[in-house]
N, CA and C atoms as a LAMMPS dump frame, in Angstrom:
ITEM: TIMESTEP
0
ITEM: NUMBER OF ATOMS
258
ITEM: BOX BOUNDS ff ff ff
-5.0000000000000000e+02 5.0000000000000000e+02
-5.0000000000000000e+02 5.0000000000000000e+02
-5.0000000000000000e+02 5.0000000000000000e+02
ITEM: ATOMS id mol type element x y z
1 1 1 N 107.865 401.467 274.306
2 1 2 C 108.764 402.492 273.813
3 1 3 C 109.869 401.83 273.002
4 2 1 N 110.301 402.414 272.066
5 2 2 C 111.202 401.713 270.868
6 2 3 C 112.569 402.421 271.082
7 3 1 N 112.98 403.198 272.094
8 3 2 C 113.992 403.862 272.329
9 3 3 C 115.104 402.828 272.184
10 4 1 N 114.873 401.834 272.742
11 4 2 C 115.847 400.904 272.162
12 4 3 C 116.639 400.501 271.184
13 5 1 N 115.359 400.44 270.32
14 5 2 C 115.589 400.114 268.509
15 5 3 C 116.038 401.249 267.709
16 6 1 N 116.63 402.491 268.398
17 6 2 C 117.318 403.425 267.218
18 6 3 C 118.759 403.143 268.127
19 7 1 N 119.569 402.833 268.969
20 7 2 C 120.222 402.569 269.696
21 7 3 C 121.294 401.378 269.273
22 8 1 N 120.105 400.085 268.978
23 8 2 C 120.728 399.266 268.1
24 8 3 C 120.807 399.428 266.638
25 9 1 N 120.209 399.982 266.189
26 9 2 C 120.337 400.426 264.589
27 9 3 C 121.607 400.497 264.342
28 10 1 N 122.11 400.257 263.077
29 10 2 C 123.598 400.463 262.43
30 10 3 C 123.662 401.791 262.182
31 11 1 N 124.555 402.069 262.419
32 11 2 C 125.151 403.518 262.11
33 11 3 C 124.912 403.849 260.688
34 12 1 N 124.449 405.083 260.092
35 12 2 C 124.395 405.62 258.786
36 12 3 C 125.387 405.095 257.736
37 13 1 N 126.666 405.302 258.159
38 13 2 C 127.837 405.092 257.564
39 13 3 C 127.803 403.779 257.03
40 14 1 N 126.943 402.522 257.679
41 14 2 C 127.343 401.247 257.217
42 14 3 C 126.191 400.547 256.164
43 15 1 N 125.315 402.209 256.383
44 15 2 C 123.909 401.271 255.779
45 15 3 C 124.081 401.923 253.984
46 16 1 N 123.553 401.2 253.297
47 16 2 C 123.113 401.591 251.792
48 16 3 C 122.374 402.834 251.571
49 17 1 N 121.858 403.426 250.82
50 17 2 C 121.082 404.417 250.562
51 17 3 C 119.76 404.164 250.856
52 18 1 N 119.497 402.87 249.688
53 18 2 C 118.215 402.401 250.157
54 18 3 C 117.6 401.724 251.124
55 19 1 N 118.45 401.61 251.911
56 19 2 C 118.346 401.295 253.224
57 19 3 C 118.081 402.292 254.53
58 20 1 N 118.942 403.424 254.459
59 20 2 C 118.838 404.212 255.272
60 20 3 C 117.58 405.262 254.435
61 21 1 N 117.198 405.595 253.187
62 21 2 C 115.759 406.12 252.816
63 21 3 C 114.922 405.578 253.216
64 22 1 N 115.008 404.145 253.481
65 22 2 C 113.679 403.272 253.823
66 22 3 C 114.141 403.448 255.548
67 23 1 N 114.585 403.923 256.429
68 23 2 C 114.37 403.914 257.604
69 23 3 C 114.46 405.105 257.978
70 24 1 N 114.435 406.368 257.392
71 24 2 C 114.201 408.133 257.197
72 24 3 C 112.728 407.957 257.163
73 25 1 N 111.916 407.615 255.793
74 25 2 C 110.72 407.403 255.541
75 25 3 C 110.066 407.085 256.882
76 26 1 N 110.019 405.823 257.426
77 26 2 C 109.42 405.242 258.579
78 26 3 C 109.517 405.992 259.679
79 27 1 N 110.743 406.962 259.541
80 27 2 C 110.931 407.904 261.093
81 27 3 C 109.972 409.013 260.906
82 28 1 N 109.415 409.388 259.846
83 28 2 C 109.024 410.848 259.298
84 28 3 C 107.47 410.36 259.329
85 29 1 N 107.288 408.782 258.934
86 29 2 C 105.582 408.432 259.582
87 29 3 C 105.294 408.388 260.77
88 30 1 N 106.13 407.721 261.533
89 30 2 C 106.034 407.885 263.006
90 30 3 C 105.868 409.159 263.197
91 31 1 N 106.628 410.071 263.685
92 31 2 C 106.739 412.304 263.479
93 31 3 C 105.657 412.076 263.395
94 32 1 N 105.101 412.037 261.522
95 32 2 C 103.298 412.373 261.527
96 32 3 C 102.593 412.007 262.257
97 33 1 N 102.61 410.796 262.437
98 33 2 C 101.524 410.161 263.435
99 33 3 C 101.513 410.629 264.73
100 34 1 N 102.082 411.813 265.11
101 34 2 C 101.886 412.236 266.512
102 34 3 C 102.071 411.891 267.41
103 35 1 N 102.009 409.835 267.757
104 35 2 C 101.724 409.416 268.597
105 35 3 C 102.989 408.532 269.355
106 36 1 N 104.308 409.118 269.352
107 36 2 C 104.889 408.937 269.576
108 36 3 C 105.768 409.954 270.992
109 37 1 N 105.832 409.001 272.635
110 37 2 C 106.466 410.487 273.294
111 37 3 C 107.619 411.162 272.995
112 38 1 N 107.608 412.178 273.334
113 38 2 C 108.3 413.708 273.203
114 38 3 C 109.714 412.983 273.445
115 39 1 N 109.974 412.156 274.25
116 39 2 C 111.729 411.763 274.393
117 39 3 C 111.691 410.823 273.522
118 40 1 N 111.147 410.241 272.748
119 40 2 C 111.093 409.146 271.905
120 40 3 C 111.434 410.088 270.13
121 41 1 N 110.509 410.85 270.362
122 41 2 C 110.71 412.02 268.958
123 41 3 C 111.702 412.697 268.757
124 42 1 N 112.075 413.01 270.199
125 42 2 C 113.467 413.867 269.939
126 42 3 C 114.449 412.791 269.13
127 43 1 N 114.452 411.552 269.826
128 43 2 C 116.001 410.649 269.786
129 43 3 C 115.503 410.219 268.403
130 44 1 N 114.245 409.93 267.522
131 44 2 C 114.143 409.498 266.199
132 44 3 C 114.479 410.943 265.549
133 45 1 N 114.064 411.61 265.802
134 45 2 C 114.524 413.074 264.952
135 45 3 C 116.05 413.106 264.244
136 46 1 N 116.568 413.023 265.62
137 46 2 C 117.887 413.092 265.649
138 46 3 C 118.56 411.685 264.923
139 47 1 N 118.182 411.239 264.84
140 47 2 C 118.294 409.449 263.915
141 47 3 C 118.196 410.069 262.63
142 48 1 N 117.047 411.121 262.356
143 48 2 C 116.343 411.447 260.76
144 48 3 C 117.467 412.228 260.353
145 49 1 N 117.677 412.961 261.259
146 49 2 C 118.925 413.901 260.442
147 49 3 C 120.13 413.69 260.047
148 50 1 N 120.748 412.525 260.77
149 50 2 C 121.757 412.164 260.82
150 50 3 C 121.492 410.907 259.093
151 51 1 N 119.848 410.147 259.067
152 51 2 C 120.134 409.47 257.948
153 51 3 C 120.058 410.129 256.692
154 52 1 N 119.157 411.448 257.034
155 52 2 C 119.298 412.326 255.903
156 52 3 C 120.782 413.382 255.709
157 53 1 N 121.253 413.029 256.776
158 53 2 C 122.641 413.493 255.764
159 53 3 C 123.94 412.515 255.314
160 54 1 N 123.33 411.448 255.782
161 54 2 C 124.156 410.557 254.932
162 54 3 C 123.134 410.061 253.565
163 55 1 N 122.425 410.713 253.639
164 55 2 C 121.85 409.96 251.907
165 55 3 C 122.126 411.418 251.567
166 56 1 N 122.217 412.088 251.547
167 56 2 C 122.63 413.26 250.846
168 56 3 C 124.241 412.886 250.275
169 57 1 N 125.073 412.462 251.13
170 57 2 C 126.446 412.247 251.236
171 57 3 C 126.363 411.551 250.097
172 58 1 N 125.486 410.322 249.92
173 58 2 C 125.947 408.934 249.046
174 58 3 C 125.209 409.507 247.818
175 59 1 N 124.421 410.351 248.385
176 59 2 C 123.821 410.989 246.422
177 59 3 C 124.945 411.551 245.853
178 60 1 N 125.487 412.518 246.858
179 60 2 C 126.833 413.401 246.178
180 60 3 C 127.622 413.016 245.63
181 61 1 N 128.402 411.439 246.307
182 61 2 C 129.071 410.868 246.139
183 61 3 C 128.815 409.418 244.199
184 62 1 N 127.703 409.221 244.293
185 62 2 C 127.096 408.952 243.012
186 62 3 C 127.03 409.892 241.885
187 63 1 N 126.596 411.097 242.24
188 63 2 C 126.699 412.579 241.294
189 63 3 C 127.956 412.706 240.508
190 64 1 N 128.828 412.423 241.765
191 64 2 C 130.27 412.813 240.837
192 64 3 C 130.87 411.358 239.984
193 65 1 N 130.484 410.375 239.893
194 65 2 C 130.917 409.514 239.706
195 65 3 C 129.953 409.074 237.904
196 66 1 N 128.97 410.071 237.992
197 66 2 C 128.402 409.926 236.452
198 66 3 C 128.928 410.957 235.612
199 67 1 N 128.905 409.755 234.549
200 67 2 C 129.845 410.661 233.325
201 67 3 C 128.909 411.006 232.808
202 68 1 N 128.661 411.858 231.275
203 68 2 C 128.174 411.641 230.542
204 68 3 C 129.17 412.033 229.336
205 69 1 N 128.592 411.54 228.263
206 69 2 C 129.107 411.221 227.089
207 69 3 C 129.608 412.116 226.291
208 70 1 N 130.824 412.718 225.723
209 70 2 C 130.722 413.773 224.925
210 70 3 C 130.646 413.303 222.949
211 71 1 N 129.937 414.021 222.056
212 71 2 C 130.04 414.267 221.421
213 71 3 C 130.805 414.931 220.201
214 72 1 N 131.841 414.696 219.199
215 72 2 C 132.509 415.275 218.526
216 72 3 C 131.705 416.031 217.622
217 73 1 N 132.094 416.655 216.609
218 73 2 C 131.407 417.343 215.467
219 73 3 C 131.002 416.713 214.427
220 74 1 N 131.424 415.571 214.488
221 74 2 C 130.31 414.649 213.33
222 74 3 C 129.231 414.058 214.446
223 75 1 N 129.23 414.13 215.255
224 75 2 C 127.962 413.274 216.143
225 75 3 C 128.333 412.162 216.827
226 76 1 N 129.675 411.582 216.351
227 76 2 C 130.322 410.76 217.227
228 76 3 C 130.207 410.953 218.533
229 77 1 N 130.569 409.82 219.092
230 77 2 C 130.694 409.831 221.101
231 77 3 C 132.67 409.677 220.708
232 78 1 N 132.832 411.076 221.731
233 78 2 C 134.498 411.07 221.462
234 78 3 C 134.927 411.233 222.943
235 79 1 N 134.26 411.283 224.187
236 79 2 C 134.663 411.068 225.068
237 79 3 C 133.925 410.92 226.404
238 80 1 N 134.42 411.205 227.314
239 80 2 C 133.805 411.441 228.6
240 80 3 C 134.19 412.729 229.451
241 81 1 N 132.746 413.406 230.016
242 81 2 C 133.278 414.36 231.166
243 81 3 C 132.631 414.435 232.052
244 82 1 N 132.588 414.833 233.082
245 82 2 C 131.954 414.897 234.597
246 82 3 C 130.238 415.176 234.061
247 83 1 N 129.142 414.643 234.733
248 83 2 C 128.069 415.112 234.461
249 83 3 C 127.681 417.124 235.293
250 84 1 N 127.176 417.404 234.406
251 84 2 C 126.914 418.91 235.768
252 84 3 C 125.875 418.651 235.667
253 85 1 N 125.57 418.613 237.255
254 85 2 C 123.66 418.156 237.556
255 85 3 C 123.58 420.064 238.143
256 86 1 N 124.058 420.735 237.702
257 86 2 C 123.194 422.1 237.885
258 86 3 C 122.903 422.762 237.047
């Protein structure tokens, strides 16, 4: 049983994006694979949600932090403004 190893895991907060995607991923193969017990699934579940909302957090937090470029009326680049990703 690996109940251990989400226990010692670093907290969301300290890990990278691609770090905590690459240990979401691995929790969500395990899930599939079925073959993991029921108190073991719960406590990775609960690991998954918690890393999927900190990669949500650090996407958000990247989102706002891209500019993109503005354009004047000759075609020039005349400034910068927030990107809108909607």
């Amino acid at each position: 049983m690996n109940a251990a190893r989400s226990d010692t895991a670093p907290a969301a907060p300290d890990l990278p994006f691609e770090k905590a995607l690459e240990q979401l991923e691995e929790i969500v193969r395990r899930l599939e694979r079925g073959d993991v017990p029921l108190d073991e699934s719960v406590a990775i579940y609960e690991r998954g949600e918690m890393l999927k909302r900190h990669c949500e957090q650090l996407l958000k937090r990247a989102e706002a932090r891209i500019q993109r470029i503005t354009l004047g009326p000759d075609g020039r680049a005349e400034g910068v403004a927030p990107l809108d990703v909607e």
